[in-house]
C-alpha angles and dihedrals in degrees: 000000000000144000113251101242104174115088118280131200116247109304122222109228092265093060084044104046082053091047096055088043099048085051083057093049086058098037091046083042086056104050089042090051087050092039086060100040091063086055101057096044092053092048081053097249087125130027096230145348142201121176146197096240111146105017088067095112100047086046093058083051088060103044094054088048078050120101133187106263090042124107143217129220097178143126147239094302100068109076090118081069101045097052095043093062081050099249089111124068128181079247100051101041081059094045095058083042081066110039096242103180092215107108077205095067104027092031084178101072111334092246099307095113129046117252124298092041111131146197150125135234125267108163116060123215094290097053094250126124115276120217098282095191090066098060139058093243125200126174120242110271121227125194103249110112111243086008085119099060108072089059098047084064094061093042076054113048087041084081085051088048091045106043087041097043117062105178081064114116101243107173111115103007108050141029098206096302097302096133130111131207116211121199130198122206127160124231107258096044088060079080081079119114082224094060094051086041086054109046085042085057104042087044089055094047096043094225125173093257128148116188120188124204113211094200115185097152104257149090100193099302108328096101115231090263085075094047112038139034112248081009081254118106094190090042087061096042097048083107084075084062109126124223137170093289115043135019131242135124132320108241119208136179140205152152117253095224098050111099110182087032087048090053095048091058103040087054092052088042089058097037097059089045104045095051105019104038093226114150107236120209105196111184109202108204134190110037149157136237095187101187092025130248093323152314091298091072154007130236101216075081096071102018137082127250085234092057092039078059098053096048086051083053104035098044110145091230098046086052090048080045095054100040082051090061094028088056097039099249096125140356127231089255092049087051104039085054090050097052088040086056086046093052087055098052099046082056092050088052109042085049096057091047087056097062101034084055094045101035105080088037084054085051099052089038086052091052096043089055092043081055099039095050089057092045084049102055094058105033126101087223090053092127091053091044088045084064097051092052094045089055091051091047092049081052092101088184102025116195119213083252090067096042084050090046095050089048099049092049092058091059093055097066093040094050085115095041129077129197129135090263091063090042088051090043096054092046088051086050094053092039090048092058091038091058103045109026087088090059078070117024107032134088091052091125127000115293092185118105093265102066121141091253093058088061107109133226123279117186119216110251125224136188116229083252091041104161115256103223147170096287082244095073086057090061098033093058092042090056082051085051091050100047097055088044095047117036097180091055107111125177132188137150142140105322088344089121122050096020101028108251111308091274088045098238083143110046126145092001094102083057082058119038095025135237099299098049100043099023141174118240133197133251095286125111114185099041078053081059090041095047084058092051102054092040100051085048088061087051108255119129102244121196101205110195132209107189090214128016081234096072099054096091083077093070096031092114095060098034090053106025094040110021118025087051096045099100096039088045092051096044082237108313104109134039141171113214101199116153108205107207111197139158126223148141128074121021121090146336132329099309098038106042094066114179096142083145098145088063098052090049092053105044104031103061096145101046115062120243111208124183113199116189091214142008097271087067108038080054092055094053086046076056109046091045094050081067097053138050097242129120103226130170112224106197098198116201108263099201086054109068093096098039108105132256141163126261120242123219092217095066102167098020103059116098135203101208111233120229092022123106128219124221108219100184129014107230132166114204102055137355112232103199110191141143146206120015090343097071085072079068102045085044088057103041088050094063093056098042084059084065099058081051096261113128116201126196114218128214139193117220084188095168117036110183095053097034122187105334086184102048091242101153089051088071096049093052086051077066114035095035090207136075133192120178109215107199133165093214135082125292111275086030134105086332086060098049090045104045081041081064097040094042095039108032108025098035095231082162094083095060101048120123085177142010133301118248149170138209113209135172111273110282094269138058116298113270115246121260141025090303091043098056092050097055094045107050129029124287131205099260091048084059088047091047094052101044086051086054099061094044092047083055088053110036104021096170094052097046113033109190115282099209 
């Protein structure tokens, strides 16, 4: 049951009187669905919920104005939607209540977010694009508020892209630039820097958005005179108003229980934006939250019984209800059978999503009783064991958590005993995690054959009178190379257009591709992040860029929250292939020094973090990532744009494998593992540690998220028997991570002579200036010094202390 959303000629009053009542249907199907899941999640059957109820009339408006090939950046309110352009089922709505890990069942996000959590596929089984044009597309939700704004920037301004640019590959994704993205916000959440980010950017840009406000006065509890001035978000932004003279937004109003009134503007909305355009802001005002913000609370707590009474009245359903009878397009009888039928239905639904989601747990619990039960009768701990049984039968509804626990805990009282049951419990332990630990941890990055980790190895190629450049030039022709092989690939950022991004990496290349393709951004750097994101969803290849790594805590909540989780979120359907391109490391001062690597490495699990040590190789990864379908952040040296390197003659076709590491000198004595500009230092140090008879062997982390995928630096350290970590961030930073990896996963342990240890940047933000520089992170001559020292610890005789 859906909504028909593609233009239709003009309807007789038949076909208009089914097609009201069909939108009912959808909009009565919604708020049952959200009465009973409240239900469910307060008699313990689901952890939360947070529901659509109130906003389902005007979500039926947008989903008519709404065409295949469009696409929604919205939130947890819009499940009316969702289920009107025939993505949403009852089932499904209950499958998701209830975190089922089948993408089948819960096709939003196979159990790994919480309810009301939308979004489509756009990957097919194999990973590639599907047509795009043949399906109503919306981009996966997260909870953030606002979260959803910056992308729907990018998912914007592609139609810009596509309908301006003509060298750009269309089939399948545009149809000439005619596609809106229509984005949902409530009104609270409109308090957001991002939303105000947003609307500034997409005014400037001019972008086919449309952005509706579901405004029914409230942000939990804290009424919207606490949020917003005039308590009226259209009102403050009437400055975006266009005119003709200037552009700007069209601004519409409307009330959010008046149908006719509802589909009018939603149409217009569409209209100006699909041929004009034009960004449309339409503020939805007066409506309804009837069972409050979610399941965690109830609003009776923070409204008046005057205002209870005036949702009750002013329900969007109960208006929609009221014109119906009011017009003659159905009677009360004719209603009230209808939402009898839907009740029904709902039942029906949630029911069977019950038992497809807690079948297959009541079989495994069946056989880990059945093997319980034998281990118990024979085993000298069988009243302890007995114990354990009884608790999983008195499980009515019994999760995979409580069969597994059962099951550990066994074990625990037979570790001394030995009988096939055990034997068969054990392997049912092993094959049981085996089995379901991907419903939770998987899709984080691609695990289809074209991930960014199967790209091979490329090595830069060089004549004999190969011209020896500013390591700039490398980059800048490389990016040349890229554009005409690529003609999707797009790139913009804060003086990255009409000078060439302030290291001119870029230079010439405006002049060339034009200002769509290699384009300037404002000041603004998460709507920068977002732009990436909704791009790269359309299927464009989008070069974000951050001027400094520094800067890129500005846009940390998108990058982790958004894109870093899309493909996890999604279970793999859908995927967002921006590539950040950022410079960072030694040059001066706090905000442009950046080397904030611990916090990447933290919050971005899901996006690779690769650390070249010159332009070659920060080429070679562009290179290798243009080939695949992966978001990744390259962190170029910034003191390294006028060193000198030589230029390849394979600009564009070179690659700089990701997760492998690269040894830069063969050494006996220690490995120095390192990354970035301070390999320079280490390289350094190294030299003149050869001449006090230690020989150090240098490595090249290269990538660090992923590090290492073939254990490389292991063998080294077989070699070597000692390890120092040689890192420009903070302690507990980058080395951490990196010696967490060595010490955990590849067992360096087992080959030490002497301690691990790291040598890390002072515990604060770089100083400012050359001196500054040189007492906060580390110098060449601290790197000498602690090498010495474990070799002085080891070999006191052969290196007496220096100081």
């Amino acid at each position: 049951m859906h909504t028909k959303s593609e233009p239709t000629s003009e309807l007789s009053f038949d076909d208009f009187k089914a097609t009201v009542l069909n939108d009912y249907k959808i909009a009565v199907t919604s708020r049952e669905c959200s009465l009973l899941g409240r239900r469910e999640v307060l008699t313990g059957k689901a952890k939360f919920g947070i529901f659509g109820d109130g906003k389902e009339v005007p979500q039926l408006a947008m989903a008519k104005a709404f065409r295949k090939g469009d696409w929604r950046s919205g939130y947890y309110r819009d499940q009316t939607f969702m289920m009107a352009i025939g993505h949403f089922s009852i089932e499904n709505f209950f499958a998701g209540l209830y975190a089922h890990t089948s993408i089948d069942n819960d096709p939003m996000s196979a159990g790994k977010q919480m309810g009301g959590h939308f979004g489509t596929h756009s990957l097919d089984e194999n990973g590639e694009l599907k047509n795009l044009l043949e399906q109503y597309n919306s981009s996966a939700d997260i909870s953030p508020t606002a979260g959803q704004m910056p992308r729907l920037l990018g998912l914007a301004q592609a139609s810009k892209i596509f309908r301006n640019v003509p060298e750009v590959k269309t089939d399948g994704l545009s149809n000439k630039g005619n596609e809106v993205a229509w984005g949902t916000i409530g009104n609270a959440s409109t308090s957001e820097g991002m939303f105000f980010e947003t609307i500034n950017a997409a005014g400037v840009l001019q972008v086919p958005m449309v952005i509706s406000i579901w405004d029914d006065d409230y942000g939990i509890s804290v009424h919207a005179k606490h949020q917003t001035t005039k308590e009226n978000i259209s009102e403050i932004l009437s400055g975006f108003q266009r005119n003709e003279d200037e552009a700007g937004y069209e601004i519409i109003r409307v009330k959010g229980w008046d149908y006719p009134a509802l589909m009018d503007a939603f149409e217009k909305a569409g209209k100006i934006a699909r041929e004009n355009h034009v960004p449309v802001i339409l503020h939805v005002t007066e409506l309804t939250q009837p069972q409050g913000h979610s399941t965690s609370g109830s609003h009776e707590r923070y409204k008046s019984k005057d205002r209870l009474q005036w949702e009750r009245e002013n329900d969007c359903n109960v208006k929609m209800r009221e014109w119906m009878i009011n017009n003659q397009i159905a009677t009360d009888e004719e209603l009230q059978e209808i939402e009898k039928d839907i009740k029904r239905q709902v039942r029906e639904g949630k029911r069977k999503a019950w038992e497809a989601f807690l079948n297959p747990i009541k079989k495994e619990k069946k056989t880990v009783l059945n093997l319980i039960n034998k281990i118990s009768a024979k085993s000298e701990n069988g009243r302890f064991i007995n114990s354990i049984s009884q608790n999983l039968i008195d499980e009515k509804d019994a999760l995979k958590n409580d069969v597994i626990i059962a099951a550990r805990k066994t074990l625990r009282y037979v570790a001394k005993e030995t009988s096939d049951d055990i034997t068969a419990l054990k392997n049912w332990v092993t094959d049981y995690i085996t089995k379901e630990q991907p419903n939770y941890s998987s899709h984080v990055f691609s695990e289809f054959d074209t991930k960014a980790t199967n790209i091979a190895e490329v090595a830069p190629e060089y004549k004999d009178d190969s011209e020896t450049v500013d390591a700039r030039v490398v980059l800048r022709d490389n990016f040349d190379a890229i554009f005409t092989k690529y003609p999707n690939s797009i790139i913009f950022g804060e003086d990255a257009g009409t000078i060439g991004d302030v290291n001119q990496g870029l230079e010439g290349l405006q002049e060339k591709y034009g200002e769509l393709r290699v384009a300037d951004a404002g000041i603004r750097e998460t709507t920068i992040i977002g732009q990436g994101i909704g791009l790269a969803l359309r299927g464009l290849r989008p070069i974000a860029e951050i001027q400094y790594l520094d800067y890129i805590l500005y846009a940390m909540a998108t990058l982790s929250d958004d894109l870093a989780t899309l493909r996890y979120r999604t279970h793999g359907k859908q995927t967002a292939p921006v590539i950040v391109r950022t410079r960072g490391h030694r040059l001066e001062g706090i905000w442009h020094s950046g080397s904030q690597m611990g916090s990447l490495l933290g919050l971005l699990r899901g996006i690779y973090i690769l650390t070249p040590r010159n332009m070659t190789k920060a080429a070679g990864f562009y290179n290798t990532l243009m080939q695949s379908d992966e978001p990744a952040v390259i962190i170029e040296c910034l003191n390294g744009y006028r060193l000198k390197e030589k230029l390849p003659v394979n600009l564009g076709n070179f690659t700089t494998p990701i997760g492998k590491v690269e040894v830069l000198r063969d050494g006996t004595d220690i490995t120095i593992l390192s990354y970035g500009s301070t390999l320079r230092l280490v390289q350094q140090a190294a030299q003149e540690l050869q001449a006090s008879g230690i020989n150090a062997e240098v490595i090249d982390a290269q990538s660090l998220l992923p590090f290492d995928l073939n254990h490389d630096t292991v063998k080294s350290i077989a070699k070597t028997n000692r390890i120092l970590v040689v890192d420009e961030d903070m302690p507990g930073g980058a080395s951490a991570y990196l010696m967490q990896h060595l010490l955990d996963k590849q067992k360096a342990f087992k080959y030490l002579d002497s301690a691990p240890q790291t040598l890390t940047a002072k515990p604060h933000r770089p100083a400012y200036g050359t001196d500054g520089d040189y007492f906060s992170k580390p110098s060449a001559e601290d790197i000498f010094e602690k090498v010495y020292s474990i070799m002085l610890e080891a070999k006191p005789k052969d290196f007496p202390a220096i100081r």
